[in-house]
N, C-alpha and C positions, 0 to 999 in steps of 0.2 A: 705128420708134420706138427711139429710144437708148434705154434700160432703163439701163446704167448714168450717165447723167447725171440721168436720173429717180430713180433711188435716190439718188445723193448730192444732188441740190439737195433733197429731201422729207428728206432725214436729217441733211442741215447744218440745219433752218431748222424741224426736229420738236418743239423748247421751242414755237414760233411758233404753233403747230396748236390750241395750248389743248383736250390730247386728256390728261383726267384718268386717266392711264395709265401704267403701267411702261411703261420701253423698248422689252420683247422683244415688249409687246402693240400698242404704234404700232407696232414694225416689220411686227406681222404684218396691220394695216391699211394702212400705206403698200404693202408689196408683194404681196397680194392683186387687186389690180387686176392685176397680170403675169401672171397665172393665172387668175383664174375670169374676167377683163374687161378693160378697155383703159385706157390709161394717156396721157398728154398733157403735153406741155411748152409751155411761154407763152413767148415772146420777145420783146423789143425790139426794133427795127428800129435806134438807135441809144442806145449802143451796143449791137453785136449781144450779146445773152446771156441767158440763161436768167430768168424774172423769178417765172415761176410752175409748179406742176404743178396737175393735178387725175385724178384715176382713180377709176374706178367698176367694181361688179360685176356680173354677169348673175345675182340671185336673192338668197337671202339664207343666211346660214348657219344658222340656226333650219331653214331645210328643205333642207339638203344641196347647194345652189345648183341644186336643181331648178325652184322659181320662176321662172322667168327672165322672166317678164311684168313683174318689180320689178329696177328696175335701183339699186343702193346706193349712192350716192356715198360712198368711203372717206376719199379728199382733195380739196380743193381750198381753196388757197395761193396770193397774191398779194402778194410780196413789197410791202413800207407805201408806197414810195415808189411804189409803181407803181397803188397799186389809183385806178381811177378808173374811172368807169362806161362805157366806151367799152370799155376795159382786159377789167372783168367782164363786160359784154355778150358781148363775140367769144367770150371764154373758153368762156360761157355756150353758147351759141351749137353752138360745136365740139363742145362735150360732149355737147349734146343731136344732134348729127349723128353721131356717133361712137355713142351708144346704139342711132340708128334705124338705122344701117348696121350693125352686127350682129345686131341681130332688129327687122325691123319690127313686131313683137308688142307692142313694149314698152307696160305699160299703165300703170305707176307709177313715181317715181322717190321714192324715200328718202333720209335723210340725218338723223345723229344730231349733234346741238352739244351742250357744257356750254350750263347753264340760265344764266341772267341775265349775260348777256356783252352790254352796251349798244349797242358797234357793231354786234352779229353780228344783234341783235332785231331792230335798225330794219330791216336787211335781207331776215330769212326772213318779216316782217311782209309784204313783199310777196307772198313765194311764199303763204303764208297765208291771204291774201284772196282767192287764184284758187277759182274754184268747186270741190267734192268734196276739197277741202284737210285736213289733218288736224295736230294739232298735237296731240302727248301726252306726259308726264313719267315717264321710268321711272329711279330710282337717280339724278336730279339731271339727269341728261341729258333733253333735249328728240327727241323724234323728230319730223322731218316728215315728212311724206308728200304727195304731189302728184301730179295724174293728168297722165300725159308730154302727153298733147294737150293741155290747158292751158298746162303750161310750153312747149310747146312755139308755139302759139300765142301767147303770153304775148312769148315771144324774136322771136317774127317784127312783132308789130308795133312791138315796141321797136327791130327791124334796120332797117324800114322806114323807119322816123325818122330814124334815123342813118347809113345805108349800110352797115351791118356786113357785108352782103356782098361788098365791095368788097375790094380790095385790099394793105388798109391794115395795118402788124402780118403777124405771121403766129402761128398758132397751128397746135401738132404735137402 
């Protein structure tokens, strides 16, 4: 993992994240995945270059990242021009591989959005509907919660449909 191209493209494109936050406190969720968890760059295949990141943590900070059956997603970015379902799938995809390759334990995954963002809803309306789902409002923020075999099931029959195991893109 480059780490520093993961920091600069997630700190060029930080307005983008719609993270109702000072500075110093995106950076401290942008670069928290480098430390408690694993981090990820999205590519183009032409031209070659950087298009997304996404990073997640083992646990949560409410309990010292001792949790680590809850894995947090801190980011995940697709620059406008790129995001397309094919695009979010792999992303998808990797992320959830990259969570079960450092603890197959995982039994949840979370992730916090601003409330009422119209693109972001039609989307976590999907994670939403998967079975043992959870959707709650704390301080205008939305938290979800989603049980990993679901999502993760959820990604594999949507891979299926499309080849996402294949070749195509790469995601790092």
């Amino acid at each position: 993992m480059d780490y520093e191209s993961y920091v600069k493209f997630v700190i060029k494109h930080h307005d983008e994240l719609n993270l109702p936050y000072s500075f110093a406190i995106k950076l401290s969720f942008i670069s928290s995945p480098l430390i408690f968890g694993k981090a990820m760059l999205i590519f183009s295949e032409e031209p070659y270059e950087i298009v997304g990141a996404a990073g997640f943590v083992y646990g949560t900070g409410a309990n010292q990242y001792e949790d680590r059956e809850v894995c947090q997603v801190e980011v995940a970015f697709i620059q406008k021009a790129y995001r397309r379902t094919f695009v979010f799938a792999r992303g998808l995809q990797a992320l959830i591989d990259q969570m079960k390759a450092g603890n197959p334990n995982v039994e949840k995954v979370q992730f916090w959005a601003s409330e009422g963002q119209g693109e972001l809803e039609r989307l976590f309306t999907k994670f939403s509907e998967l079975p043992g789902s959870t959707k709650s409002i704390v301080n205008n923020l939305a938290l979800y919660t989603v049980s990993f075999h679901e999502l993760e099931a959820y990604c594999l029959r949507f891979g299926a449909a499309d080849g996402l195991r294949g070749n195509e893109g790469r995601v790092y």
